[in-house]
C-alpha positions as a Python dict, from the first residue, in 0.01 Angstrom:
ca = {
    (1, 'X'): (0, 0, 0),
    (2, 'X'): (149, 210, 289),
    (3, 'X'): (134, 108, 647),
    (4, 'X'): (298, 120, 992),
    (5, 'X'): (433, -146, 1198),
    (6, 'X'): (546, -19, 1552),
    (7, 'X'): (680, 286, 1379),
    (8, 'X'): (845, 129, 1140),
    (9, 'X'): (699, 265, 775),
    (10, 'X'): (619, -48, 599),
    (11, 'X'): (485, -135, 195),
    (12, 'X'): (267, -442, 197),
    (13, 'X'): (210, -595, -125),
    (14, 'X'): (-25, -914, -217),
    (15, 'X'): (72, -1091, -518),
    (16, 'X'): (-144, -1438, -665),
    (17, 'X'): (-274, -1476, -326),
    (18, 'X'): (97, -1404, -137),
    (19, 'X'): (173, -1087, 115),
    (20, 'X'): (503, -945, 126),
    (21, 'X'): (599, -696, 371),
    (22, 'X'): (882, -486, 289),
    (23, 'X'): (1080, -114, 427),
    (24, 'X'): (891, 135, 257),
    (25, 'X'): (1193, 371, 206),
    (26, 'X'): (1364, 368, -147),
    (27, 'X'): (1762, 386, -88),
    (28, 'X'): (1790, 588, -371),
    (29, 'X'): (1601, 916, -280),
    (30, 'X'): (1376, 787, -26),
    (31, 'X'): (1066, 733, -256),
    (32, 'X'): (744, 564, -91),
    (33, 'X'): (776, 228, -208),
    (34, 'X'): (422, 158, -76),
    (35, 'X'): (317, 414, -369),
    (36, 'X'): (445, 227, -639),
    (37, 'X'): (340, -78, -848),
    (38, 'X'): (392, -464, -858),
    (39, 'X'): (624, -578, -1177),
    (40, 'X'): (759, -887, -1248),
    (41, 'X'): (778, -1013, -893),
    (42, 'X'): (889, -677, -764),
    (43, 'X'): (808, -337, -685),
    (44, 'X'): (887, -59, -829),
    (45, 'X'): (945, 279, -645),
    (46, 'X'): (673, 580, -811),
    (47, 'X'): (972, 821, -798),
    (48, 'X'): (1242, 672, -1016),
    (49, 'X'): (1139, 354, -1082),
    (50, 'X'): (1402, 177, -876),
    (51, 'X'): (1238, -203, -822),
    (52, 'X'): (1284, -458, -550),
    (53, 'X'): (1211, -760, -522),
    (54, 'X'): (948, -884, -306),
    (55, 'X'): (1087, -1208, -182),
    (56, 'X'): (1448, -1098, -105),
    (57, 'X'): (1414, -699, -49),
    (58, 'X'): (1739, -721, -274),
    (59, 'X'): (1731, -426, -580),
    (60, 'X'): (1684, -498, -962),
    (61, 'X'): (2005, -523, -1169),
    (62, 'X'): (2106, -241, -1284),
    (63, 'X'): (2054, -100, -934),
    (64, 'X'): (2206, -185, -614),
    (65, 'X'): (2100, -176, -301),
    (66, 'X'): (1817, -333, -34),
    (67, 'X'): (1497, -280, 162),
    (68, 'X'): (1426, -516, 452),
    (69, 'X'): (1190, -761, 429),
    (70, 'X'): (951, -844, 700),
    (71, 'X'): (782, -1170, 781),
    (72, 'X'): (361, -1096, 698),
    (73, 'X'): (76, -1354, 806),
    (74, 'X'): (-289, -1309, 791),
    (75, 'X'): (-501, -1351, 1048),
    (76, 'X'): (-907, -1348, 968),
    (77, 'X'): (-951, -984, 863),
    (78, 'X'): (-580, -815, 973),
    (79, 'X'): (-269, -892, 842),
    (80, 'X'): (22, -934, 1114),
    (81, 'X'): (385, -766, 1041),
    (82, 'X'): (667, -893, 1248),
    (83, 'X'): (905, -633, 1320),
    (84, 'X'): (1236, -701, 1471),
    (85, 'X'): (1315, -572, 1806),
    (86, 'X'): (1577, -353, 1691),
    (87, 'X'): (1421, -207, 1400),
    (88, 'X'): (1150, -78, 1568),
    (89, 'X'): (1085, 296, 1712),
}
């Protein structure tokens, strides 16, 4: 899923009962990583199928590369994205 976090584009995932919060840029063509699918722990870009994995941000061998992750907490209905100072617009 696709959201934004004081202008920051963000892909929220929820996985056996976890959120993750990650960039929702691909580093490899700038895919919408918030368009993809979950995989083994990590997901995978729609575009070219580029995955990352949702606890570290850190790309699946054979590619290289990184999205940041952000810490996620729910809270009743909403769920809460903390965005760094500096990363936001």
């Amino acid at each position: 899923m696709e959201a934004d976090a004081k202008g920051v584009p963000i892909c929220l995932a929820h996985v056996e009962g976890r959120y993750a919060a990650l960039g929702n840029v691909c580093p490899h063509r700038q895919g919408p990583l918030g368009g993809g699918w979950i995989e083994g722990g990590a997901v995978v870009c729609p575009w070219h199928a580029w995955a990352f994995d949702l606890n570290s941000g850190k790309a699946v061998a054979p590619a290289k590369g990184r999205v940041a992750i952000y810490p996620v907490k729910r809270v009743e209905e909403d769920l809460w994205v903390e965005i760094p100072q500096e990363s936001a617009v």
